[in-house]
C-alpha positions as CSV (number, residue, x, y, z in Angstrom):
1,X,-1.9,-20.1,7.9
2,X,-1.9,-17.0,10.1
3,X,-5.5,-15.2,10.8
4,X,-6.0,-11.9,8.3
5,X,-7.1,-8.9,9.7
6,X,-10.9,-8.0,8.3
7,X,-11.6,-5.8,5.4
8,X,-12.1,-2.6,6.2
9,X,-11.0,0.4,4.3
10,X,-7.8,1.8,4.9
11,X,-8.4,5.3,3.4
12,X,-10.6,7.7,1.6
13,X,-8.5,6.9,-1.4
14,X,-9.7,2.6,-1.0
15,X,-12.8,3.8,-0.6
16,X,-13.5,6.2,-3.7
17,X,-11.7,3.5,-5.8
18,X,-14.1,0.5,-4.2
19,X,-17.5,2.9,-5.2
20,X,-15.6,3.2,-8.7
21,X,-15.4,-0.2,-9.1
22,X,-19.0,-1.1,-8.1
23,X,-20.5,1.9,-10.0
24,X,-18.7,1.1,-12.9
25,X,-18.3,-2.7,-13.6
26,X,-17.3,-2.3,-17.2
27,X,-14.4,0.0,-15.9
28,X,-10.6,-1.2,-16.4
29,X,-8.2,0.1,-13.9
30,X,-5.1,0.6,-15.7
31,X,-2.9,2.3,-13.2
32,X,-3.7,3.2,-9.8
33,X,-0.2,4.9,-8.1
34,X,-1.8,8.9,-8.6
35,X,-4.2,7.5,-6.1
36,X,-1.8,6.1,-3.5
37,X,-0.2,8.8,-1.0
38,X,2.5,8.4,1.7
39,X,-0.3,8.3,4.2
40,X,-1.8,5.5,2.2
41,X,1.9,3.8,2.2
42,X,2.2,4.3,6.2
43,X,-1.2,2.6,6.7
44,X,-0.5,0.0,4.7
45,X,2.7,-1.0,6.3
46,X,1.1,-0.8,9.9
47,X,-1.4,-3.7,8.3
48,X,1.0,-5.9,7.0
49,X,2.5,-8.4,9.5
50,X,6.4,-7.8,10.3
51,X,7.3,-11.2,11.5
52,X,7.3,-12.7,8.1
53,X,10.2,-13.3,5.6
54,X,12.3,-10.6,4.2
55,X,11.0,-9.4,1.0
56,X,12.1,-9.7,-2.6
57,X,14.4,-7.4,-2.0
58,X,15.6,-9.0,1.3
59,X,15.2,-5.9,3.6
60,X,13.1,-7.1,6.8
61,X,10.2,-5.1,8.4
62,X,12.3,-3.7,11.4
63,X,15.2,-2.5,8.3
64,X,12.4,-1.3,6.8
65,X,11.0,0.7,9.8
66,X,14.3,2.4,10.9
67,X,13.5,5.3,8.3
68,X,9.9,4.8,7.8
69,X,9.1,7.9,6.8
70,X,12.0,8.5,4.3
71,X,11.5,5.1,3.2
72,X,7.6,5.6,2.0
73,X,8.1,8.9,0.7
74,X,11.2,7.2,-1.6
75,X,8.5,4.5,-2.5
76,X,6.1,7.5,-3.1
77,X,8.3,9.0,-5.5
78,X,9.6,5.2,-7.3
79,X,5.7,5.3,-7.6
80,X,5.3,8.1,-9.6
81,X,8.3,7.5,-11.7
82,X,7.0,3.9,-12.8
83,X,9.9,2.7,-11.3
């Protein structure tokens, strides 16, 4: 297995949900996408490793990066829609 990269928070946005969670055990998350942005999205992606397999979907890390910012802001958007 390949070495993770440390916890550390990625955003504001982690953060304010982490102090939710510990300041309010009982709490259920029941949806959590009107917290993520494209910022969000576009750290996320440069954490994630891009020499692993394809995804579900079968689009690789370097297909994925030729549009990056179209790309998140249509993930964004799916999101949103529930889709």
């Amino acid at each position: 297995m390949g070495k993770t990269s440390s916890l550390q928070p990625i955003s504001p946005i982690l953060q304010e949900m982490a102090r939710q969670a510990e300041s309010y055990p009982e709490m259920v998350f029941t949806t959590l996408w009107h917290m993520i942005d494209v910022e969000w999205l576009r750290v996320a992606y440069t954490l994630t490793r891009k020499d692993g397999a394809s995804g579900v979907d079968k689009v690789t890390a370097a297909a994925y990066a030729v549009q990056l910012e179209d790309t998140l802001a249509n993930l964004h958007q799916r999101l949103r829609e529930g889709r």
